[in-house]
Legacy VTK file of the C-alpha trace (Angstrom):
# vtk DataFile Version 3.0
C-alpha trace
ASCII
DATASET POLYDATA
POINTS 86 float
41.070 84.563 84.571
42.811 81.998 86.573
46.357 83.117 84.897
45.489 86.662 85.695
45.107 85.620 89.243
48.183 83.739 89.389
50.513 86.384 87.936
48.991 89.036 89.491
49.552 87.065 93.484
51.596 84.661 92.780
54.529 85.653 90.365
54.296 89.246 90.848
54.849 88.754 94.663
57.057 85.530 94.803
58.781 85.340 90.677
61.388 82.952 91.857
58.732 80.415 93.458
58.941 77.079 91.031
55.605 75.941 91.851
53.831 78.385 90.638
55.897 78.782 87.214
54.803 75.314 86.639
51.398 75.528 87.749
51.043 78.765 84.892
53.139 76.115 82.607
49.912 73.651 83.054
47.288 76.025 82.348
49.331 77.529 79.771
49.827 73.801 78.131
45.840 72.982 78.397
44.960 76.297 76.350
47.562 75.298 73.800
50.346 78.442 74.733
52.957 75.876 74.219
55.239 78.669 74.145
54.459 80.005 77.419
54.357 76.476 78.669
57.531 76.138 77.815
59.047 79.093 79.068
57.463 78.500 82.667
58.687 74.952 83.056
62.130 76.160 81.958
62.035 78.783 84.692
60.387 76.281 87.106
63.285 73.665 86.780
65.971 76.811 86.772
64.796 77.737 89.826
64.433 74.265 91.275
68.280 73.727 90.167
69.792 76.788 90.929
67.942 76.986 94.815
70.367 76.945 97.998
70.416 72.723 99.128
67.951 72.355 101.176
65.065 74.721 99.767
63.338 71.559 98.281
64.196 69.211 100.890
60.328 68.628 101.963
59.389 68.293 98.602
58.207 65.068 96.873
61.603 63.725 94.781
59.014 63.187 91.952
57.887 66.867 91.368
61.335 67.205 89.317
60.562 64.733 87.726
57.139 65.856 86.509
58.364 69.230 85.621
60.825 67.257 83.194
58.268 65.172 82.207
55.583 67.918 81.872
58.406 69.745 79.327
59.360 66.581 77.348
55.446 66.723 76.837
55.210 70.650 75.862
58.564 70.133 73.730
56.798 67.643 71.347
53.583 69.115 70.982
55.422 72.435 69.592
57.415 70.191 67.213
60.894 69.958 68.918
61.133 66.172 69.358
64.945 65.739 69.425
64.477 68.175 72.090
62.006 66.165 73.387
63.674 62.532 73.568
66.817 64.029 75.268
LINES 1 87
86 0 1 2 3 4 5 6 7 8 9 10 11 12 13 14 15 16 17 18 19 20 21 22 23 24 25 26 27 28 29 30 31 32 33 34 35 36 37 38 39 40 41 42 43 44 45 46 47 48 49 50 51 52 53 54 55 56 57 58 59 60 61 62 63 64 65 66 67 68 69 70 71 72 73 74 75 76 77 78 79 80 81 82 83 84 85
């Protein structure tokens, strides 16, 4: 239900908004989807990345670095630990 809710306000109105992507990525990891984990946190640090300076300015310097960490995490549990350890 909750990802229901999420895709149907959150991405389908705002699909480039990073937060969300890895909010889905969490729920997604905790139900075991590690697939659809991944792909989220992918798109959440693409997004993050690729954003005009200045569009993440506000935000904590450590959310980054949780969405790295949070993939590092989904990379090993589906197996890819070279991946994983880069």
């Amino acid at each position: 239900v909750a990802l229901t809710i999420r895709e149907e306000n959150g991405l389908a109105l705002t699909p480039a908004n990073a937060h969300c992507h890895a909010e889905m990525a969490m729920v997604f990891m905790k139900v075991g989807e590690i697939d659809l984990a991944e792909t989220h946190l992918r798109l959440a640090l693409r997004i993050w990345r690729e954003a005009p300076k200045g569009n993440f300015a506000n935000e904590p310097k450590h959310r980054f670095g949780d969405m790295c960490h949070y993939l590092a995490v989904v990379l090993d549990r589906g197996k890819k630990h070279d991946e994983a350890s880069k």
